[in-house]
N, C-alpha and C positions, 0 to 999 in steps of 0.2 A: 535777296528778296525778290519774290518772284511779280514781276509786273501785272496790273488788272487794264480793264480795257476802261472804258467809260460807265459802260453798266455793271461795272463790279465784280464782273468777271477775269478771271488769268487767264492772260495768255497764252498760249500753248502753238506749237508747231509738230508737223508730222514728221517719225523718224518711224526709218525702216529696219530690222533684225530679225532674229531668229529666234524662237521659243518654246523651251517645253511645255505641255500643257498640263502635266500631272509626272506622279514619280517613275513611270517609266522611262523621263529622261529624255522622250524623241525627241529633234528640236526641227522646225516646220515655220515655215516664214511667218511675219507678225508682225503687224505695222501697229506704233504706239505715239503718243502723244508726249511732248518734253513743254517743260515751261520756254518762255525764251528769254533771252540771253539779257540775264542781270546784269546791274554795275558791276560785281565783282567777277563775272561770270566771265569763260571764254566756252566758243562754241566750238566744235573741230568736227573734222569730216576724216571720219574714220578711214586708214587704208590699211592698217595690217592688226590683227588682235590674235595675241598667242593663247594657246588653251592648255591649261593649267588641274593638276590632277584633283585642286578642291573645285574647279566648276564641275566635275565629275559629281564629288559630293551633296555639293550643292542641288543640281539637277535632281541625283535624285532623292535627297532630302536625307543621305546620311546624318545629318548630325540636328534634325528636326525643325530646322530653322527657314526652310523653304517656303516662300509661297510664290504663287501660280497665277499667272501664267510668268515664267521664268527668265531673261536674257540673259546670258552668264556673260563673262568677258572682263576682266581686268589687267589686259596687258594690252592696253590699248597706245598706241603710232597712228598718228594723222595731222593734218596742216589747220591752222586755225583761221577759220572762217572771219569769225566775229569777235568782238571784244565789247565787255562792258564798258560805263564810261571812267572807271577808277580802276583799271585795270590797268598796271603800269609797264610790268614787266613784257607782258606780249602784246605783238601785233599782229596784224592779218598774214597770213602764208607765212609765219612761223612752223619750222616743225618741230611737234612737240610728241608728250608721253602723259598717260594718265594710266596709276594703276589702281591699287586698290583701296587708296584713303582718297574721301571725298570731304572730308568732312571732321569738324574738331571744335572744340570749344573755345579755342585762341586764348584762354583765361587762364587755366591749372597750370600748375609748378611744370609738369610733363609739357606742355607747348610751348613755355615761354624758355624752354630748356631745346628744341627742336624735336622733339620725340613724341610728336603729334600720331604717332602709332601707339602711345600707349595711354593716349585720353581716353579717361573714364566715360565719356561721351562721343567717341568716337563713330563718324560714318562712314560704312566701305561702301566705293565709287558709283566735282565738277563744276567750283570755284577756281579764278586763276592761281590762287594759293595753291591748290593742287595738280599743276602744272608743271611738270618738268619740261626744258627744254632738250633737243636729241641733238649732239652736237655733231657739224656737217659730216665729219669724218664714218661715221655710224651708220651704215647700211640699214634704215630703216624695219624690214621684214625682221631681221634677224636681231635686232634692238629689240619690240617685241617683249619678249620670255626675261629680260632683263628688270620690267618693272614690276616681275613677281620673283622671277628663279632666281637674279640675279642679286637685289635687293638681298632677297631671303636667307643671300650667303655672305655677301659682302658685309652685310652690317655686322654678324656675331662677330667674325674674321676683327673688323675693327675695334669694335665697344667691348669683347671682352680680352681684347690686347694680344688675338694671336696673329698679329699680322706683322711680326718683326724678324728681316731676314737671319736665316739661321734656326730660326725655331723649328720644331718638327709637327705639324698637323694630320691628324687622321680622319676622312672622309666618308661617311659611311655610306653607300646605295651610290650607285652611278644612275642616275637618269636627271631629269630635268635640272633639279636642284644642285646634283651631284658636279656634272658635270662645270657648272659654274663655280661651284667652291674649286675643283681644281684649278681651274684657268684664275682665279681672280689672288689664289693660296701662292700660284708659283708665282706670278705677274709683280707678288709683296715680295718676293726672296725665299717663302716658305720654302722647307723641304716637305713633301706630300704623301702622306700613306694611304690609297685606295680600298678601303674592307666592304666585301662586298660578299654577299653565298653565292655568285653565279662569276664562275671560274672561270667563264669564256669570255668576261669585259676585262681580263687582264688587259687583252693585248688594244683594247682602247683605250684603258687606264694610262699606261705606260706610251705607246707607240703616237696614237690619236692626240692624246689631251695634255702628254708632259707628267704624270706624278713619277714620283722617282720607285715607289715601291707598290705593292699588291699584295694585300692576304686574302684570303680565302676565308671566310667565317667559322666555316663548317669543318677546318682541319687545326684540330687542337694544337698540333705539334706547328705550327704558321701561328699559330697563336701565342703561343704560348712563347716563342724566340721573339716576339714585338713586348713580350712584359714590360710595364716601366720607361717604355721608350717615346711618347707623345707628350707632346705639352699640351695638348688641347683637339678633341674630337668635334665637326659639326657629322651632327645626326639626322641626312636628309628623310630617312625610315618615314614611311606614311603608315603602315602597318604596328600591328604589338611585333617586338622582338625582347631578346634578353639584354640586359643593360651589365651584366654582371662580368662578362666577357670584357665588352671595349671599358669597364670602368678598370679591370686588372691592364689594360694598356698606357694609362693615362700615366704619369711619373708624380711625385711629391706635388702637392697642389694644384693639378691640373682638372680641366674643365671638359663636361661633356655639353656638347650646347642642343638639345632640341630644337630644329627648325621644322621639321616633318608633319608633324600636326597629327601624331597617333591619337587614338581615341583616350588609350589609357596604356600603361606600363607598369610593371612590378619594379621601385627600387630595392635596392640590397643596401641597408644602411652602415656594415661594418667597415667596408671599404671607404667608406665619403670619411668616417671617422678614424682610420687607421692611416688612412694615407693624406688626408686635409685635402678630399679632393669634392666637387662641385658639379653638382646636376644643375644647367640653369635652362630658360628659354630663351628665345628670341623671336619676333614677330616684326617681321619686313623691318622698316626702316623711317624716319622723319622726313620730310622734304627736302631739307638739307645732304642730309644724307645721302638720299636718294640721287640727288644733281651729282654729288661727289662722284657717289658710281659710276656714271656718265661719263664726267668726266674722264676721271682714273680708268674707264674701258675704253675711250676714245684716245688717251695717251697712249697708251700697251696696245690697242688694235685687237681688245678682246670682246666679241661678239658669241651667241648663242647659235649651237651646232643645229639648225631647223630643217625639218620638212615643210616647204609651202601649200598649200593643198586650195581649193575651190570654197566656198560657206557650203553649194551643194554636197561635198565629199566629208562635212562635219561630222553628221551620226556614224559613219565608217571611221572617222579618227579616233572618237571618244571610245568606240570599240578596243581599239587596238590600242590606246593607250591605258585601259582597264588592263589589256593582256601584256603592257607591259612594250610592246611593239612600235616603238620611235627610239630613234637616236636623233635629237634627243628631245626635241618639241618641235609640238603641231604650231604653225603659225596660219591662220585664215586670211588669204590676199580678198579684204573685205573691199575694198576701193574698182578691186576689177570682177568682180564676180558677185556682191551685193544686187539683189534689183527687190522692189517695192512688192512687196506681195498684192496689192491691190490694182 
């Protein structure tokens, strides 16, 4: 609850970012105003925030939900300042992670189960509840893209049980997302199949990242020798593709999990019925969960392959990550290169 002053007014304190002002997406310094720091609140001083291909969307208002003036950012790394007075789990010069749940109803069957990503009341991202901590081991910049990319793969990997060494998983798009389901697929015991249309991330699929194999989307005959042979597909695709392909990969009852967030897709329903196989979603992770990641990447020593960049060199990244052009995420060193627009 956000505190009032004497005269009835809230609180507020000044915070500094960067923001679009309309859908062309620029983003241009931009100082705004925050409530301050509730009982259950923690306040943190941001130092690194990775950029992610729905702030893209977001910006510029693909999916209509946008408004203006904009500060995108949910893979937020920095030390915590301040704490409410019921706030248990942190303290000051903690470091921590905030991604993209801020917010939840604490009530529904879905939160009191930890899967406060799929309340029906759900707010995306700054209660200590939704605070993860980033454990020492964690190279903070490159931790980052893990409380969006990393989440985004690890949780299907778990909840829909393809995370059992020996199993065979198929990976679909190498880039932000991608890249993380392989490191987090081999890190379980998985054996990994990289399918990808662009021929030339064989050799980071395999050499770079660890999957044991690579098809090629677009060559029927690479296709067609993978028939039958997966237990379970994550779909990092942000785009329409065809689903009728990786669904003839899948084996008796296996799963293709949406994490990508296309707008829309054509299914093919003879296959789901022919073979007892399983279109589902997935959508990031619960608090719980999310620590677990942490965790489980801070045991294994797996971290997000980044580029560091400047907040001045931002509209230059979101370019080139439109064209496709990172391996494998932009990470903003916000802590040494932020200054106050005013």
């Amino acid at each position: 609850m956000a505190e009032k002053s004497l005269s009835g007014q809230v609180q507020q304190k000044k915070a500094s970012g960067w923001a679009a002002r309309d859908t062309c997406g620029v983003l241009s310094p931009f100082d705004f105003y925050r409530r301050v720091t509730g009982e259950k609140d923690v306040t943190i001083k941001v130092l690194y925030c990775g950029i992610c291909r729905s702030d893209l969307h977001m910006l510029k208002n693909d999916w209509g939900i946008s408004t203006y003036p904009l500060v995108p950012g949910h893979e937020v790394i920095g030390v915590v300042t301040e704490v409410g007075s019921k706030v248990e789990k942190f303290k000051v010069g903690d470091k921590v992670g905030a991604g993209f749940l801020v917010g939840s109803c604490h009530s529904c069957h879905n939160c009191a189960n930890n899967f406060e990503n799929y309340c029906p009341k759900l707010i995306g991202i700054d209660s200590g509840h939704f605070t993860v901590r980033i454990p020492d081991s964690l190279p903070l910049d490159a931790c980052a893209p893990m409380l969006c990319a990393g989440i985004s793969v690890y949780s299907p990997l778990r909840s829909h049980g393809l995370d059992k060494p020996g199993m065979h998983v198929g990976v679909v798009g190498l880039g932000g997302l991608g890249h993380m389901a392989v490191k987090f697929a081999k890190a379980m015991g998985v054996k990994v199949t990289v399918i990808s249309t662009s021929p030339s991330k064989k050799k980071d699929a395999i050499e770079r990242l660890g999957a044991d194999t690579f098809l090629f989307s677009h060559d029927p005959d690479e296709m067609q020798s993978a028939v039958s042979t997966l237990d379970g597909i994550i779909d990092t695709v942000t785009g329409f593709h065809p689903l009728l392909p990786l669904l003839g990969l899948l084996k008796y009852n296996g799963k293709l999990v949406i994490v990508g967030g296309p707008d829309k897709l054509e299914l093919p329903v003879p296959p789901l019925l022919f073979g007892a196989k399983a279109v589902v979603g997935c959508f990031v992770g619960g608090m719980k969960e999310t620590q677990d990641m942490l965790n489980f990447a801070a045991e294994h020593n797996i971290t997000a392959d980044i580029e560091t960049i400047s907040i001045d060199n931002a509209n230059t990244a979101l370019e080139r990550l439109e064209k496709g052009d990172v391996r494998y995420r932009f990470v903003i060193d916000v802590g040494n290169t932020l200054k106050s627009s005013s």
